[in-house]
VMD Tcl script that builds the backbone (N, CA, C; Angstrom):
set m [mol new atoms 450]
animate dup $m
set s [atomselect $m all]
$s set {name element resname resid chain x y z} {
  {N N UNK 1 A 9.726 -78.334 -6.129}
  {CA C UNK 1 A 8.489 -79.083 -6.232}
  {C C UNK 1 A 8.650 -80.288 -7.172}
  {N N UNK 2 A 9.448 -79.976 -8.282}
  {CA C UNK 2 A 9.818 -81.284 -9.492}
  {C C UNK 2 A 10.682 -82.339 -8.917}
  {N N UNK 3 A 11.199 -81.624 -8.034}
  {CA C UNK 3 A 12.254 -82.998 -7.261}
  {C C UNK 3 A 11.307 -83.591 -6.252}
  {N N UNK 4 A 10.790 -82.914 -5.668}
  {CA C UNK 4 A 9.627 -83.402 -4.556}
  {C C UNK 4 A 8.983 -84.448 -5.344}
  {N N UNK 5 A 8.299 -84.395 -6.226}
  {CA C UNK 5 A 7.781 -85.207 -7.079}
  {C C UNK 5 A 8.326 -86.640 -7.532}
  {N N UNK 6 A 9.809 -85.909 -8.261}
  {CA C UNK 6 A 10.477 -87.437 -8.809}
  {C C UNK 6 A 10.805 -87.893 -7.745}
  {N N UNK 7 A 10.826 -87.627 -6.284}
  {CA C UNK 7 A 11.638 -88.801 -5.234}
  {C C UNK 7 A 10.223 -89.583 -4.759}
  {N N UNK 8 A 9.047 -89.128 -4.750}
  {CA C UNK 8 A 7.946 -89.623 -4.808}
  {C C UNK 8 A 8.081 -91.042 -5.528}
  {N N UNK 9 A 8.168 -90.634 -6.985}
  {CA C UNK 9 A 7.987 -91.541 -7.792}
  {C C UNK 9 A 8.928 -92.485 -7.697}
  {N N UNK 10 A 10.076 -92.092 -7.554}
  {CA C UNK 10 A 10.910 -93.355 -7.182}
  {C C UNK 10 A 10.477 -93.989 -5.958}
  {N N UNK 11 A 10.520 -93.616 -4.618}
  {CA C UNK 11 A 9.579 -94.432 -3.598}
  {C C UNK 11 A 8.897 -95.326 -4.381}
  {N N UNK 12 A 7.775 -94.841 -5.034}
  {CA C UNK 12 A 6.742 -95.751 -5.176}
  {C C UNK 12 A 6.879 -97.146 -6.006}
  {N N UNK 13 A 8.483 -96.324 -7.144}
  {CA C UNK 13 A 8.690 -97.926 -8.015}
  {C C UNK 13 A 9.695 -98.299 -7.544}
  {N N UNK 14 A 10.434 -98.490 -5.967}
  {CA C UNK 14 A 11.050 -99.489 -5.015}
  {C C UNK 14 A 12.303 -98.665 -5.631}
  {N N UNK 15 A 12.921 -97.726 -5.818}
  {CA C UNK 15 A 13.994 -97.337 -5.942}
  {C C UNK 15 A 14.133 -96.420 -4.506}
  {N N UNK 16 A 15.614 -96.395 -3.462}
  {CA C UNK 16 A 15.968 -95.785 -2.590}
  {C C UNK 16 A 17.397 -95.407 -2.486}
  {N N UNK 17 A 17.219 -93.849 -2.595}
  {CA C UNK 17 A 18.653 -93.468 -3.012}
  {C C UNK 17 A 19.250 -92.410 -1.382}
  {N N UNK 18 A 20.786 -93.344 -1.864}
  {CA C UNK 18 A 21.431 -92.863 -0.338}
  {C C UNK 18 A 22.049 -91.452 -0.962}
  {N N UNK 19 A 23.487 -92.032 -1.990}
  {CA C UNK 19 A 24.155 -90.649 -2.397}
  {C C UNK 19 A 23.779 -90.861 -3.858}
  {N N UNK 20 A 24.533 -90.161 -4.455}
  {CA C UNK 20 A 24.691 -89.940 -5.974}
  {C C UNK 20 A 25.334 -91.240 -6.376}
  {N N UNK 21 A 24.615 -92.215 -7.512}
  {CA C UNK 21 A 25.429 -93.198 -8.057}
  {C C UNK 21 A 25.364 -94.181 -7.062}
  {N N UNK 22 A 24.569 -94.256 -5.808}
  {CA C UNK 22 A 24.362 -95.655 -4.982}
  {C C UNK 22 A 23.084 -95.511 -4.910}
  {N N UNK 23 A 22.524 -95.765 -6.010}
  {CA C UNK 23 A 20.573 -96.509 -5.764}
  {C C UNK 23 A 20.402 -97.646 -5.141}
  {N N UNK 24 A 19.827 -98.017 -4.662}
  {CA C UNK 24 A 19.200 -99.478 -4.282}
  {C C UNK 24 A 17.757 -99.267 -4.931}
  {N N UNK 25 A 17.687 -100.709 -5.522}
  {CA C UNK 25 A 16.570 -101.229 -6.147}
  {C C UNK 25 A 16.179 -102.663 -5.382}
  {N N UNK 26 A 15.078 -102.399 -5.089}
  {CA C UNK 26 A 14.049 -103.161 -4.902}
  {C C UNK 26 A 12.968 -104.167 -5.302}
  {N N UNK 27 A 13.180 -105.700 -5.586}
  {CA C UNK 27 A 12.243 -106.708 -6.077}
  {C C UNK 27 A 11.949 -107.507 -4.584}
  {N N UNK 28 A 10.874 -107.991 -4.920}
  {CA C UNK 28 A 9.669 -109.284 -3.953}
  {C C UNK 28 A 10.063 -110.822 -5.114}
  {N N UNK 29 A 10.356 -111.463 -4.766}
  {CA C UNK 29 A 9.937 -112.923 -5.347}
  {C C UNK 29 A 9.408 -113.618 -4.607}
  {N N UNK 30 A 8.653 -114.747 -5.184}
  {CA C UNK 30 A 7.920 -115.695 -4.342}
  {C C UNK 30 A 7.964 -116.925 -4.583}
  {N N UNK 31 A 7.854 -117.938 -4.402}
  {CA C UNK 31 A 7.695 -119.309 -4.989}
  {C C UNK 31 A 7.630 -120.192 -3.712}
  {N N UNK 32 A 6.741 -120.870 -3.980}
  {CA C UNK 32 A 5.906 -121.961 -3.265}
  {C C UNK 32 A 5.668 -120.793 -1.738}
  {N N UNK 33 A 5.875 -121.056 -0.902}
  {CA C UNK 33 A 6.027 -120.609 0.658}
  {C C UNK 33 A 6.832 -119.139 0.946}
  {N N UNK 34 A 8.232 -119.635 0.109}
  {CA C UNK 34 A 8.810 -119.221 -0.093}
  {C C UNK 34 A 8.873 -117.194 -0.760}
  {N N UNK 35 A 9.612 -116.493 0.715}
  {CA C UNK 35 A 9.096 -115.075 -0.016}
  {C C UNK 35 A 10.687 -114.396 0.161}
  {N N UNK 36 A 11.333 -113.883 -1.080}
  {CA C UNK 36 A 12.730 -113.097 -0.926}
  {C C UNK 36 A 12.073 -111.488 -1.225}
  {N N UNK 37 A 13.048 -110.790 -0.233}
  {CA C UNK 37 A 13.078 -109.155 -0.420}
  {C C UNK 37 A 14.712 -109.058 -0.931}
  {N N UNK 38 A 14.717 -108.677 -2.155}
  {CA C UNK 38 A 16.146 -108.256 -2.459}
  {C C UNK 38 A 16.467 -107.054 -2.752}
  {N N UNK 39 A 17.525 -106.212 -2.303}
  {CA C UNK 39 A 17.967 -105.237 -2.603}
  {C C UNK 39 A 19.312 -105.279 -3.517}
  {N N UNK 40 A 19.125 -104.389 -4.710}
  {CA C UNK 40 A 19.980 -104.444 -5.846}
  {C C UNK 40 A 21.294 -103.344 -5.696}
  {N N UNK 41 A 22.114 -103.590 -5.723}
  {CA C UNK 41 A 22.836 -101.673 -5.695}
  {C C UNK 41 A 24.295 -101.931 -6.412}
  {N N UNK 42 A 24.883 -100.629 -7.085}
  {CA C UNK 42 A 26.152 -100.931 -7.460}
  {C C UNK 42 A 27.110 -101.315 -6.637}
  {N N UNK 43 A 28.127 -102.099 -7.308}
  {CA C UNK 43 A 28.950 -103.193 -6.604}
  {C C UNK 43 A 29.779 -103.930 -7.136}
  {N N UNK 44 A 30.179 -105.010 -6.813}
  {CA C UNK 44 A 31.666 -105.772 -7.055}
  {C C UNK 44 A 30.367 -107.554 -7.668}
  {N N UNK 45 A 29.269 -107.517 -7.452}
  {CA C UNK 45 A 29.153 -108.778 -7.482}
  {C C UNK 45 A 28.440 -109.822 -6.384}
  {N N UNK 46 A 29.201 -109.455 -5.520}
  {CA C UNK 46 A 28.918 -109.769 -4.155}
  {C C UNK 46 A 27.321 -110.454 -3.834}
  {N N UNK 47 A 27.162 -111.410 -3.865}
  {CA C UNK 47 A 25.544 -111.908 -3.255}
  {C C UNK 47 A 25.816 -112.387 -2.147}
  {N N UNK 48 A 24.414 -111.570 -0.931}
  {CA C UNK 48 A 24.223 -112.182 0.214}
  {C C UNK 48 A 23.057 -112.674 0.481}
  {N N UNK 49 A 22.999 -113.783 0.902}
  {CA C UNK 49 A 21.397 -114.114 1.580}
  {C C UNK 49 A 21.149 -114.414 2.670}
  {N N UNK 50 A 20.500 -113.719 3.826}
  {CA C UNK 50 A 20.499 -113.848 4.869}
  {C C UNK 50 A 21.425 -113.257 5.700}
  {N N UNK 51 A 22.203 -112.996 5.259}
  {CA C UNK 51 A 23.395 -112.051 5.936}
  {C C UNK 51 A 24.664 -113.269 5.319}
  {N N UNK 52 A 24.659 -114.341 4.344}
  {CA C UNK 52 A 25.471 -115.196 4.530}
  {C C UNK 52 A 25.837 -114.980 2.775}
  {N N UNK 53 A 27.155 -115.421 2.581}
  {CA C UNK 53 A 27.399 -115.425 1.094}
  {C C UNK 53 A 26.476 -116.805 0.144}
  {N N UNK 54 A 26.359 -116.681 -0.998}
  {CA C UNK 54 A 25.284 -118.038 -1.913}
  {C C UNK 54 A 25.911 -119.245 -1.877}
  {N N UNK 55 A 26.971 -119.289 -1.908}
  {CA C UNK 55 A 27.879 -120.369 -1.862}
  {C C UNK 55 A 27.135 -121.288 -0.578}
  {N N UNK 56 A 27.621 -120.253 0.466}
  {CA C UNK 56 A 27.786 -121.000 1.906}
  {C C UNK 56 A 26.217 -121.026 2.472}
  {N N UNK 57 A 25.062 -120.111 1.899}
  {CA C UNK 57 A 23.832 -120.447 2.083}
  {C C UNK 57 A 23.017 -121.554 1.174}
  {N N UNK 58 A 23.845 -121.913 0.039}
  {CA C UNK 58 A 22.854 -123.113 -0.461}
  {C C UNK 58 A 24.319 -124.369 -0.009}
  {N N UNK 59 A 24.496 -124.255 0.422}
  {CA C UNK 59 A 26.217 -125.451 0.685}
  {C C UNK 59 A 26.302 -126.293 -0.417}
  {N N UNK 60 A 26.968 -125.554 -1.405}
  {CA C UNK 60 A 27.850 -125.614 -2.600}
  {C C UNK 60 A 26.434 -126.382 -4.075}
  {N N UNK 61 A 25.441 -126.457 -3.691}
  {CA C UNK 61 A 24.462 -126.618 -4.643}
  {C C UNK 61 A 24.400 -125.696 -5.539}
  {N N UNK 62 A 24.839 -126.194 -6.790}
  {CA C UNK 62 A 25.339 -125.684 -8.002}
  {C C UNK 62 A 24.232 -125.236 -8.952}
  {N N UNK 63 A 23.138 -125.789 -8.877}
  {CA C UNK 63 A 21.897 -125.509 -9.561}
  {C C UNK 63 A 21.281 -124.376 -8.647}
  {N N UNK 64 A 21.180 -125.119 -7.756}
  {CA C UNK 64 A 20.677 -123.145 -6.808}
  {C C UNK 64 A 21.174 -122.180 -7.288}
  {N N UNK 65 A 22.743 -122.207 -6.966}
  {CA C UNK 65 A 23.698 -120.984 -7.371}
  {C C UNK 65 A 23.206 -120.540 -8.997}
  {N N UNK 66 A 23.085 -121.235 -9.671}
  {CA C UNK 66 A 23.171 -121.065 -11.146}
  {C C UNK 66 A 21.627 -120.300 -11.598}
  {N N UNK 67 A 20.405 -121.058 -10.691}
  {CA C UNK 67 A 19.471 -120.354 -10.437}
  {C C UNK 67 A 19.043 -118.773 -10.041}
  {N N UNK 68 A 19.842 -118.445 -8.976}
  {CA C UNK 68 A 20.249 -117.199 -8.508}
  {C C UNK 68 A 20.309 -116.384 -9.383}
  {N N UNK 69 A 21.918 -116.761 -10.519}
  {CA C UNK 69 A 22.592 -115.648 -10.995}
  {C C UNK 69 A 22.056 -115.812 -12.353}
  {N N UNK 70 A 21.019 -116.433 -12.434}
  {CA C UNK 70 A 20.353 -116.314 -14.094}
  {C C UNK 70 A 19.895 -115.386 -14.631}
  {N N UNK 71 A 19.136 -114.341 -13.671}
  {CA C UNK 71 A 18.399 -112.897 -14.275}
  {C C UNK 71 A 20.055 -111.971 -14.470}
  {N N UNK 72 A 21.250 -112.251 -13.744}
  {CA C UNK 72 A 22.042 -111.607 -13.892}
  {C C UNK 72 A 22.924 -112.428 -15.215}
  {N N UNK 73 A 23.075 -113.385 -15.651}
  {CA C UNK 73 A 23.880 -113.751 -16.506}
  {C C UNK 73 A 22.652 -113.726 -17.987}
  {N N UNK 74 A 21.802 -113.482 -17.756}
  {CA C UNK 74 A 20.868 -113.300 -18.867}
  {C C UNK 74 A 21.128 -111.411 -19.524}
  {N N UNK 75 A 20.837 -110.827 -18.323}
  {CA C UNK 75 A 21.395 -109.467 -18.511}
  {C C UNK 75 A 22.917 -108.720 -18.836}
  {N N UNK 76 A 23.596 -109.935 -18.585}
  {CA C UNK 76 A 24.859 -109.363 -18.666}
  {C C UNK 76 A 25.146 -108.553 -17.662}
  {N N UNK 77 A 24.674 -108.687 -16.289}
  {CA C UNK 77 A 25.172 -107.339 -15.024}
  {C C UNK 77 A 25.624 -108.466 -14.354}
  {N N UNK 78 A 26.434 -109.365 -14.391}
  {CA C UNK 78 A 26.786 -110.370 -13.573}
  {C C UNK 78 A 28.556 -109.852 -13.091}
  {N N UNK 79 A 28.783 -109.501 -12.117}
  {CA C UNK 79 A 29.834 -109.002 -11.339}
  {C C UNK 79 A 29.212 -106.909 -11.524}
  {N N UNK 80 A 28.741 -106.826 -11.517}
  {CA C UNK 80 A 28.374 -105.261 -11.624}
  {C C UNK 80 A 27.482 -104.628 -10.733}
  {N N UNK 81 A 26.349 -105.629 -9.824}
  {CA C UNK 81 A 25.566 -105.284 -8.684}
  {C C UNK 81 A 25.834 -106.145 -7.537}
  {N N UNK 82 A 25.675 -105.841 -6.400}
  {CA C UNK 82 A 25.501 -106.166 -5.824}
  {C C UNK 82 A 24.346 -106.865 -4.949}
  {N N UNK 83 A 24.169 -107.726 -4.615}
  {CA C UNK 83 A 22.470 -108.253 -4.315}
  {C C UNK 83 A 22.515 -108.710 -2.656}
  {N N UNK 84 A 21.539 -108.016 -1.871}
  {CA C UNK 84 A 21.358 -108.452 -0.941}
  {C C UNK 84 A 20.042 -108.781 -0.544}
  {N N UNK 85 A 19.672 -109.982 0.386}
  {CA C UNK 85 A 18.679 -110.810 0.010}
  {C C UNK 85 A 17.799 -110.796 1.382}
  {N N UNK 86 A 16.723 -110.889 1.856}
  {CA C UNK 86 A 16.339 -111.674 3.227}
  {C C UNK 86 A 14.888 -112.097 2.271}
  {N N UNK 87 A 15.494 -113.793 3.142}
  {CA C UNK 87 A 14.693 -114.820 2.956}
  {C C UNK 87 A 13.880 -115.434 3.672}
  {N N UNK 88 A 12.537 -115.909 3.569}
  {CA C UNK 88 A 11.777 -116.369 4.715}
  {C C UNK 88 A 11.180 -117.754 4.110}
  {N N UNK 89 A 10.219 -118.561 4.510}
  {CA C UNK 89 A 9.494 -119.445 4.492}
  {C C UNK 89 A 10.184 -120.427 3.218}
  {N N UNK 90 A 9.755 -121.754 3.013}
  {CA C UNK 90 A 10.083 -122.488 2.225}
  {C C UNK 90 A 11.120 -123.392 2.190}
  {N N UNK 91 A 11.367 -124.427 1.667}
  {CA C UNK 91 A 12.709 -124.865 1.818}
  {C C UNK 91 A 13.837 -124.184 1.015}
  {N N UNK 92 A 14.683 -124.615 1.134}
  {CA C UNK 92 A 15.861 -123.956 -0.018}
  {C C UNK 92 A 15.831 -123.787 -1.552}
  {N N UNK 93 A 15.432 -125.004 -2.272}
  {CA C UNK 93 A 15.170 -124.514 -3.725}
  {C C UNK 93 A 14.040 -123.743 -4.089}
  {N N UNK 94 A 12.999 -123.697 -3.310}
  {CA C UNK 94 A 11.732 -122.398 -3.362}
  {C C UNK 94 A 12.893 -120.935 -3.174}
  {N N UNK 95 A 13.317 -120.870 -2.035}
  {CA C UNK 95 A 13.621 -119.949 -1.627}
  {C C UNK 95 A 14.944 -119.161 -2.780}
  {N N UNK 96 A 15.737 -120.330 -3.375}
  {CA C UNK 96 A 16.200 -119.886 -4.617}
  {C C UNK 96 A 15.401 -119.572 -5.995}
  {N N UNK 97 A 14.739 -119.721 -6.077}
  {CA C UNK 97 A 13.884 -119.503 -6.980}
  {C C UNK 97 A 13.279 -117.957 -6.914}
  {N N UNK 98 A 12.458 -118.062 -5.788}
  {CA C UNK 98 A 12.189 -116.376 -5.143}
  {C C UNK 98 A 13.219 -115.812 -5.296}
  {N N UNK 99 A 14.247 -115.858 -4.892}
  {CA C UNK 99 A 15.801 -114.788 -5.042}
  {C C UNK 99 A 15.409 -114.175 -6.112}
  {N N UNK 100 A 15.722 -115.603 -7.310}
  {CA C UNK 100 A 15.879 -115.204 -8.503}
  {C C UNK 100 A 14.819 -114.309 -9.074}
  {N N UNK 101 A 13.376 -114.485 -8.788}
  {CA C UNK 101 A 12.457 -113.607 -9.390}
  {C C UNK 101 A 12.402 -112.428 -8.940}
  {N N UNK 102 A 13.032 -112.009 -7.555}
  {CA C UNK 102 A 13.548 -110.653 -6.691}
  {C C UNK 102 A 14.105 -109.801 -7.607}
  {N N UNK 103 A 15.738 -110.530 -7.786}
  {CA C UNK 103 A 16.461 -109.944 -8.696}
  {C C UNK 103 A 16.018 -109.345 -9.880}
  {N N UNK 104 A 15.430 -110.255 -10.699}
  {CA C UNK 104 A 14.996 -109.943 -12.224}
  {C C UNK 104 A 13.672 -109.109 -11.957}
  {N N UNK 105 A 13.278 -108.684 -10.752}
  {CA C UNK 105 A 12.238 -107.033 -10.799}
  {C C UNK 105 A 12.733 -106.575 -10.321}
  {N N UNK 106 A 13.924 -106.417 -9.636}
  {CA C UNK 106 A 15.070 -105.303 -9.507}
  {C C UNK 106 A 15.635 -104.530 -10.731}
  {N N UNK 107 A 15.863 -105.850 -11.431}
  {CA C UNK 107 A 16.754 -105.557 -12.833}
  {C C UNK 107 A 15.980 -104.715 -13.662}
  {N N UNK 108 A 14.587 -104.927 -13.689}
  {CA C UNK 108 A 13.625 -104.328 -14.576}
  {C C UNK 108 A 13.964 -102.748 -13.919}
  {N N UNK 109 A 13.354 -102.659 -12.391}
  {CA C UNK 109 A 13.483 -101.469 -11.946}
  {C C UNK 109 A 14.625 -100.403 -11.991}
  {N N UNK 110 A 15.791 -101.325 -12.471}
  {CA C UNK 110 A 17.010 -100.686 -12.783}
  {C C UNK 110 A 16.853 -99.844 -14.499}
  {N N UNK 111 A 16.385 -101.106 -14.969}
  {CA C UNK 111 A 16.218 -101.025 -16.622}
  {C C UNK 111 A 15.294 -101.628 -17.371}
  {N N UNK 112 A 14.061 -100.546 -17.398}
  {CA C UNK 112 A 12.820 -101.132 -18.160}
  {C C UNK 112 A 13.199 -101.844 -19.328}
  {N N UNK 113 A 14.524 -102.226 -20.448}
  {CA C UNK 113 A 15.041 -102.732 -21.310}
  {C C UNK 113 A 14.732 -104.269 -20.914}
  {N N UNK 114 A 15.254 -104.201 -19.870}
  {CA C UNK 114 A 15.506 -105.380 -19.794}
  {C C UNK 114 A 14.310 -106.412 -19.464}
  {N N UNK 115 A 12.772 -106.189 -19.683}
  {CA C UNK 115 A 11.962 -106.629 -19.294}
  {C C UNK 115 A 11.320 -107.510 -20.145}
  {N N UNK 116 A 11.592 -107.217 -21.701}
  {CA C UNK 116 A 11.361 -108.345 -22.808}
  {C C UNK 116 A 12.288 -109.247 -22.052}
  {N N UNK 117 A 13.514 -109.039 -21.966}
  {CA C UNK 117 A 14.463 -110.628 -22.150}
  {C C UNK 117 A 14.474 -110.843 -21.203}
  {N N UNK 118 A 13.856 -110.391 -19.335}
  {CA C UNK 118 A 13.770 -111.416 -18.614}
  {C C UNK 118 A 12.161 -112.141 -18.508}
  {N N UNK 119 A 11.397 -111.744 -19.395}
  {CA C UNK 119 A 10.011 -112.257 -19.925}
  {C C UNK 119 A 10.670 -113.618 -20.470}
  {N N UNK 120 A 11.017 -113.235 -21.562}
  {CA C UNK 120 A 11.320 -114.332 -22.390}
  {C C UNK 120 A 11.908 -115.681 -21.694}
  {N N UNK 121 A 12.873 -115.275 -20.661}
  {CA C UNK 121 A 13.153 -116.660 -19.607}
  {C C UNK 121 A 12.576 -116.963 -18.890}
  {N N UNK 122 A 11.371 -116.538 -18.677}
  {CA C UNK 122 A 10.556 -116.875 -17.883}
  {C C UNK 122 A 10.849 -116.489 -16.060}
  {N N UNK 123 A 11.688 -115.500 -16.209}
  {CA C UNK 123 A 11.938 -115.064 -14.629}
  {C C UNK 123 A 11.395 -113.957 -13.716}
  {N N UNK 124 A 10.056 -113.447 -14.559}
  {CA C UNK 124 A 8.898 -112.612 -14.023}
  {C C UNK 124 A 7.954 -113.084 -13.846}
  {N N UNK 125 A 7.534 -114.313 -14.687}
  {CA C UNK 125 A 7.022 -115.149 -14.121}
  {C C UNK 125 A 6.416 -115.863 -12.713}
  {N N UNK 126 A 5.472 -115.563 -12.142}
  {CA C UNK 126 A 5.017 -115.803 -10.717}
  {C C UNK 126 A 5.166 -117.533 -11.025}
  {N N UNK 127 A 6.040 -118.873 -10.181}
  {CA C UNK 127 A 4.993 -120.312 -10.769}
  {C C UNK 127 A 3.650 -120.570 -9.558}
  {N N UNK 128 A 2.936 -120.769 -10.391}
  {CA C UNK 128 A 1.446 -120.620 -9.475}
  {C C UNK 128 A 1.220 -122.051 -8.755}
  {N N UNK 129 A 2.125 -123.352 -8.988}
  {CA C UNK 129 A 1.751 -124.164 -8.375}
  {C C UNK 129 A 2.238 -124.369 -6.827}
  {N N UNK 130 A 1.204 -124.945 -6.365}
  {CA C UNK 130 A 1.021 -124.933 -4.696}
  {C C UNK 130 A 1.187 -126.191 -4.044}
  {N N UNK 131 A 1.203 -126.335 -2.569}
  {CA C UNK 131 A 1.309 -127.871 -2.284}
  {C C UNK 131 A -0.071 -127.942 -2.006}
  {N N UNK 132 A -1.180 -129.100 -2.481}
  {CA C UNK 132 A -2.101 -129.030 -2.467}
  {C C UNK 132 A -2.423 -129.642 -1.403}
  {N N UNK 133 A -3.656 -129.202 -0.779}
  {CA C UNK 133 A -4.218 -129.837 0.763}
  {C C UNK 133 A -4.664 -131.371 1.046}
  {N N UNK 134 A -4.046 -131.460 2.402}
  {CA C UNK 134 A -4.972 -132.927 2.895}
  {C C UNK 134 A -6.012 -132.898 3.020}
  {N N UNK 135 A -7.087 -134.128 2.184}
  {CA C UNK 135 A -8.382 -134.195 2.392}
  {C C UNK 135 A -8.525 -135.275 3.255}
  {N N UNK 136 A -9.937 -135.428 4.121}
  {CA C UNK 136 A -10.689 -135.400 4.496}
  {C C UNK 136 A -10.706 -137.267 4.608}
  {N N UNK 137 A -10.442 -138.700 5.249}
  {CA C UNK 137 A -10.493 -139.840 4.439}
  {C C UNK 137 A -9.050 -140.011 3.970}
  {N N UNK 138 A -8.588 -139.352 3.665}
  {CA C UNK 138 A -7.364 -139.217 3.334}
  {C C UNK 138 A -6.007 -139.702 3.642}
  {N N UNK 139 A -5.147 -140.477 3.433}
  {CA C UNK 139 A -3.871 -140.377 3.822}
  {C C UNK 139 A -2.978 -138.724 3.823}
  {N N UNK 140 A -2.407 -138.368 2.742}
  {CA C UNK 140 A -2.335 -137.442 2.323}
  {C C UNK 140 A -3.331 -136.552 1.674}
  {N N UNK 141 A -2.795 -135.262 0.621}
  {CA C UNK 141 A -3.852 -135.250 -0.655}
  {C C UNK 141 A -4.386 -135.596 -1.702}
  {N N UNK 142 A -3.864 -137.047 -1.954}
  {CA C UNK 142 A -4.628 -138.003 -2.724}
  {C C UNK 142 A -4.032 -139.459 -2.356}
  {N N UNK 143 A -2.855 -139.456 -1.229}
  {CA C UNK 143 A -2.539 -141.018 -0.785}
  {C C UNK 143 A -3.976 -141.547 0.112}
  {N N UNK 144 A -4.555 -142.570 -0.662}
  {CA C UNK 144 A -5.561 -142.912 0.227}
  {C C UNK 144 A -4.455 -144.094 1.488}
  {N N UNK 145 A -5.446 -144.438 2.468}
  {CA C UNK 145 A -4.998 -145.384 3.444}
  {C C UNK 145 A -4.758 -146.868 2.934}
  {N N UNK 146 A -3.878 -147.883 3.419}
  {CA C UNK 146 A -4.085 -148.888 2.581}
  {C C UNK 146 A -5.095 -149.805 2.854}
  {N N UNK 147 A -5.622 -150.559 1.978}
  {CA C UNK 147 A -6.443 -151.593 1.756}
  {C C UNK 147 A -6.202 -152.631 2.109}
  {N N UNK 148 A -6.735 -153.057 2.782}
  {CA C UNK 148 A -6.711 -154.990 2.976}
  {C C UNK 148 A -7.924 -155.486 3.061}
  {N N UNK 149 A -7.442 -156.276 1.641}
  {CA C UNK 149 A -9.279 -156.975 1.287}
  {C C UNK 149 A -9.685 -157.656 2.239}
  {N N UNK 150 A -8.828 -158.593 3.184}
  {CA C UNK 150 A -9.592 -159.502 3.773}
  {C C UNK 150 A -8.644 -159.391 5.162}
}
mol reanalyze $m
mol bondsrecalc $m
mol representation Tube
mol addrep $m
């Protein structure tokens, strides 16, 4: 009945265990449009997104990449999990961004420790800004049409 229980509880806080010593952990990130499901698990390192390695899914954009592996080089688990990713909506630097906030509630879910210091970088952090709507008169959402006085 106590095990019945704790596999409950893991379900519920995104942990899914195959054997002994291979958990997968589970984070959501989001940013702008942009929504990543990442799965965390022990490993060599290895990041995939989309079924594709980070390298060859951001094509060699170095700030993406660096973006990515920040909740992991902040933690120090950088070559120690493995991360696999599916990505939807947004362009590419949204969609790196989401990774990254995936990861770092994985990381938590791995290790409540680690939830001050990925606070502190700001990588639990939801960013709440949006692309704001076309009005009405409008060029854009605030490009008006141009003017000609005469």
């Amino acid at each position: 009945m106590e095990e019945k229980k704790a596999a409950i509880k893991r379900k519920k806080a995104g942990v899914e265990t195959a054997a002994p010593g291979q958990e997968k952990y589970y984070g959501t990130g989001r940013r702008k449009e942009a929504v990543a499901k990442v799965w965390l698990r022990p490993g060599s390192g290895r990041i995939l997104l989309n079924a594709r390695p980070a390298v060859e899914y951001f094509c060699s954009r170095k700030a993406l990449e660096f973006q990515v592996n920040r909740p992991l080089v902040t933690t120090q688990t950088l070559g120690r999990y493995d991360v696999e990713a599916t990505i939807y909506g947004g362009g590419v630097p949204g969609q790196a961004w989401a990774v990254s906030m995936g990861i770092a509630r994985a990381l938590v879910q791995l290790n409540p420790d680690f939830k001050p210091l990925l606070k502190r970088e700001g990588l639990l952090t939801r960013d709440p800004r949006m692309k704001e709507r076309k009005k009405y008169g409008l060029k854009r959402a605030r490009r008006a049409f141009q003017y000609s006085k005469r």
